[in-house]
N, C-alpha and C positions, 0 to 999 in steps of 0.2 A: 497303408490304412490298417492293414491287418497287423503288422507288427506293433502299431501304435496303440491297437484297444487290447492287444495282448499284454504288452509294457501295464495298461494302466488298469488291468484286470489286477495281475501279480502287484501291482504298489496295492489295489486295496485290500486285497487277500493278507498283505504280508500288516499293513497298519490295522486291519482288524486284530490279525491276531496277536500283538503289541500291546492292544487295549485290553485281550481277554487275558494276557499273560499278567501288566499292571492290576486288573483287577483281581486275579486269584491272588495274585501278592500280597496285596492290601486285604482281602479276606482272611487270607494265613495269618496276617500281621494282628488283627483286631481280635483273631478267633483263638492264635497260638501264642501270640508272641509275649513279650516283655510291653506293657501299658504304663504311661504312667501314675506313680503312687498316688497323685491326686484323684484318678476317676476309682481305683480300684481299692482306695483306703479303707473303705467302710467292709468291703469283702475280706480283705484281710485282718481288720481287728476281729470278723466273726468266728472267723476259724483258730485265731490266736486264742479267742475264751474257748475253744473246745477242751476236748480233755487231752486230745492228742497233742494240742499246740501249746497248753498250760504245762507238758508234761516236759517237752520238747526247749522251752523257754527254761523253765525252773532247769534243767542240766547244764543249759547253754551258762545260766548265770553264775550259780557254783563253780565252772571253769572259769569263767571269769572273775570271779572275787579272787579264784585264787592267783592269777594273773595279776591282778590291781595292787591288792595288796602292797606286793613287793615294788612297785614303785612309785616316782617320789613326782613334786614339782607342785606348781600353783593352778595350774586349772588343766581339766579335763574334758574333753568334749564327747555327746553320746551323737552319733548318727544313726538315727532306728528310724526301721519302718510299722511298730507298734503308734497306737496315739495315744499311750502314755510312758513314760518313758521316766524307770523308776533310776535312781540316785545310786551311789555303791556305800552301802552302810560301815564296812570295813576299809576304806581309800584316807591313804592318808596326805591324798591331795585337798590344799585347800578352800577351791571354787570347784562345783561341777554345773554343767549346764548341759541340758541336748536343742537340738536341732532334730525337723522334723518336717516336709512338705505339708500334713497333718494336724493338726497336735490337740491334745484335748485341753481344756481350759486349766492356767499355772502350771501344766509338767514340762512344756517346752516352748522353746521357741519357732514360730513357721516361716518356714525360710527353704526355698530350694538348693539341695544338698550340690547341684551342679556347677554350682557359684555362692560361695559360703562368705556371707555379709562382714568375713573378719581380715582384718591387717596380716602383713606376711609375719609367721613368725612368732605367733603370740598365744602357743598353745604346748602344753607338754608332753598331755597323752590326749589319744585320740581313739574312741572305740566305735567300731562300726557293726553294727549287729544286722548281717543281710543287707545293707545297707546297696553293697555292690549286686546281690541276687539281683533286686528286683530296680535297680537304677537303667534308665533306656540307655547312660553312656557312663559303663564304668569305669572307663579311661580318664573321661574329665572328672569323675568323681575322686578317685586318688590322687590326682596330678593338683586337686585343688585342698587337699589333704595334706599332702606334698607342701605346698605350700605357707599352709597356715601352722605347720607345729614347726618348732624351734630346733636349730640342732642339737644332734642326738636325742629330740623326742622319741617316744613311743608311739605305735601302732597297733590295736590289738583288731584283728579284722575275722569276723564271725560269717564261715557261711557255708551252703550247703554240699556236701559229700557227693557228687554223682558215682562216686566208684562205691557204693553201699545199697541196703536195705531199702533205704530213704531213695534214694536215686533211679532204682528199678521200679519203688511205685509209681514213684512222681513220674517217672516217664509214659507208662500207661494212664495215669489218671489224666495227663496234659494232653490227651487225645480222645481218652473215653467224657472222662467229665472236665472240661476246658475252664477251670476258675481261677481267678487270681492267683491262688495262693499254689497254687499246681505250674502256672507259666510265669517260670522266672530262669534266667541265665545259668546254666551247671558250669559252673566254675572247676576247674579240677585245682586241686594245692600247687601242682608244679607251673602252672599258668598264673595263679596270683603271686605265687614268688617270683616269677621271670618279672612280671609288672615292677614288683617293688625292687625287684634289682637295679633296674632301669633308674629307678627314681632315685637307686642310694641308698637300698634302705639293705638294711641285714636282719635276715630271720636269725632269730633267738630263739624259740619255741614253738613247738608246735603239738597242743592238745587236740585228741579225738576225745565223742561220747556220741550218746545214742544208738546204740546196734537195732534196736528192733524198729521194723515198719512201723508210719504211725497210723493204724487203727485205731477207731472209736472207741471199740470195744474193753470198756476197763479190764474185765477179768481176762481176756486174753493178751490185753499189756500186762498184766501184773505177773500172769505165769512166765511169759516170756521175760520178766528181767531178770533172770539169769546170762542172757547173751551178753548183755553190758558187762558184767563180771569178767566172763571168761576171754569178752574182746581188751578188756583193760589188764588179768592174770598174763595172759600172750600176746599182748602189746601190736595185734591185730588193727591193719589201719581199713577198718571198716567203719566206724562211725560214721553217721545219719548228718554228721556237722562236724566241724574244722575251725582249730581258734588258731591264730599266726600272732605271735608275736614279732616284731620287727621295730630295729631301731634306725632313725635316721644318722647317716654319717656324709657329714660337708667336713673335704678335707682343708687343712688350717693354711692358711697363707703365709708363709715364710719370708719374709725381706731376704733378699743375697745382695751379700754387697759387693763392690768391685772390686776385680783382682788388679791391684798397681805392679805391674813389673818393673825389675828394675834398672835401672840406664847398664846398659852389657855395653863391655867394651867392644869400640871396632876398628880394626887394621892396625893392630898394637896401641892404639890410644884407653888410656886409663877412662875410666868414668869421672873421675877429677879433672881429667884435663882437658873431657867434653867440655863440664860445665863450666871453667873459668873461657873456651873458647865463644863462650856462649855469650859470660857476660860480658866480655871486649868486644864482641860483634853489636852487642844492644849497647854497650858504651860509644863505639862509634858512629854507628846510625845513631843518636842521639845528639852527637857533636856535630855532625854532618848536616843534620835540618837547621841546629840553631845558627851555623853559620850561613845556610842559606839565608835564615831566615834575615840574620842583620845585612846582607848584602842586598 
C-alpha cells in the first residue's frame, strides 16, 4: 500500500512538472522566439520606417543593385519581409514580381513563402531580403527556393550578421525589450552556405555593410559613419548584414553507350571460324526442324 501511493505521488510530481516545463516553453516561444510574419507584420513595417531601419534598408539595397545588375534572365523574384516591396530600377531582367505573407496594396503578391504558388523551375534569380531571419522554417523556405529557380539560377540571400555591432544589440534588446523586429534567427554566413551546399548551389560572393549599431539617434549614426568606411578600407567581416550570392548547379546528364567487345579467339580458333561454325550450327537446326516437320 505504501509503495503504491509512493509510485503515484512521483508520477504526479514528475507530470506536473512536464506541464510547467511545456508551459515555460511556450512562454519562451511567444515572448522570445521566431513568430510568424503574419501576426508581427505590422510591428515590423514600424520599425523598417524608423530611421535606423530606413538607414539599414537603403545599404542593404545599393549592395544589392549592385549584385543584380550583373545578371541576366526573364523573371526575378523578391521574398521580403517589408509590405512593400520596391522593383530593382537597374535589373536587366525582364519580369520582376515579390512574394510576401503581407503585402500592401499592387507592390506584391500574398502568398506564404513556405510553399511558393509556382511550378518547378521557372525562375532565374531569386532575392530574399531577411526572408530566412524571420521565417519559423528556414529549411523549407530555401529547399522551396531550391526548387522554383532554374538551373544555374541565381540566389541573392540578405540577412543578419550575428558576429557584429548589429548582432550584440540585437541580443540584449531580444531580452530587454522583446519586439518583433529584435526576435528573429542569427544566422551566421558559414551555416547559410553549408544549407546552400546541400542544395547545389555555390557561393559566388559574398558582400558585407553596415558597421554601426542601429540607434535612433540620427546625429550619433551620422558621426559614426566612419566605421563603415574603415570596415569596407580593411575588408573587416563585421557588417550589421550579409548579402550571399550563389548559383544553382544540376550536373548534366551524359548518355554512355555500350562497350561491344570483340569475338576474341579461343583454343586456337580464329574469330572467322567461330562465326561460319555458328552459322552451319543455325543452318542445321534449321534443316533439322523442317524435316521433322514433313515427317
Amino acid at each position: 500500500m505504501f509503495h503504491s501511493s509512493l509510485r503515484l505521488f512521483f508520477h504526479n510530481l514528475h507530470s506536473c512538472w512536464c506541464r510547467v516545463l511545456a508551459a515555460r516553453k511556450h512562454w519562451a516561444q511567444n515572448r522570445f522566439g521566431v513568430r510568424p510574419l503574419v501576426q508581427v507584420q505590422l510591428s515590423l513595417n514600424h520599425w523598417w520606417q524608423s530611421h535606423a531601419g530606413r538607414l539599414l534598408l537603403d545599404n542593404e539595397r545599393h549592395s544589392l543593385n549592385a549584385c543584380v545588375e550583373r545578371l541576366h534572365g526573364n523573371y526575378l523574384m523578391q521574398l521580403g519581409v517589408a509590405e512593400a516591396i520596391t522593383p530593382f530600377k537597374t535589373c536587366s531582367l525582364q519580369h520582376q514580381f515579390g512574394l510576401a505573407p503581407v503585402v500592401a496594396e499592387g507592390s506584391a503578391v500574398c502568398a506564404l513563402l513556405e510553399s511558393l504558388p509556382l511550378s518547378a523551375e521557372v525562375v532565374d534569380v531569386a532575392v530574399l531580403q531577411h526572408s530566412l531571419d524571420f521565417s519559423t522554417n528556414p529549411h523549407q523556405l530555401l529547399r522551396e527556393v531550391a526548387r522554383v529557380l532554374t538551373p544555374h539560377g541565381h540566389v541573392l540571400i540578405v540577412g543578419f550578421n550575428p558576429l557584429s555591432c548589429y548582432g550584440v544589440y540585437q541580443i540584449f534588446m531580444r531580452y530587454i525589450i522583446p519586439r518583433p523586429n529584435w526576435c528573429h534567427h542569427s544566422l551566421r554566413l558559414s551555416r547559410v552556405q553549408d544549407w546552400l551546399r546541400l542544395l547545389d548551389f555555390q557561393t559566388l560572393q559574398v558582400q558585407r555593410g553596415f558597421v554601426r549599431p542601429p540607434l535612433q539617434h540620427q546625429g550619433i549614426m551620422r558621426q559614426l559613419k566612419w566605421l563603415d568606411s574603415l570596415a569596407a578600407w580593411l575588408s573587416l567581416p563585421l557588417g550589421g548584414y550579409y548579402v550571399i550570392v550563389a548559383q544553382k548547379h544540376i550536373a548534366p546528364l551524359t548518355p554512355v553507350k555500350p562497350i561491344w567487345s570483340p569475338i576474341s579467339s579461343v583454343a586456337g580458333f580464329s574469330a572467322r571460324s567461330l562465326a561460319e561454325q555458328r552459322i552451319k550450327s543455325t543452318r542445321f537446326s534449321a534443316s533439322s526442324i523442317s524435316d521433322e516437320s514433313i515427317d
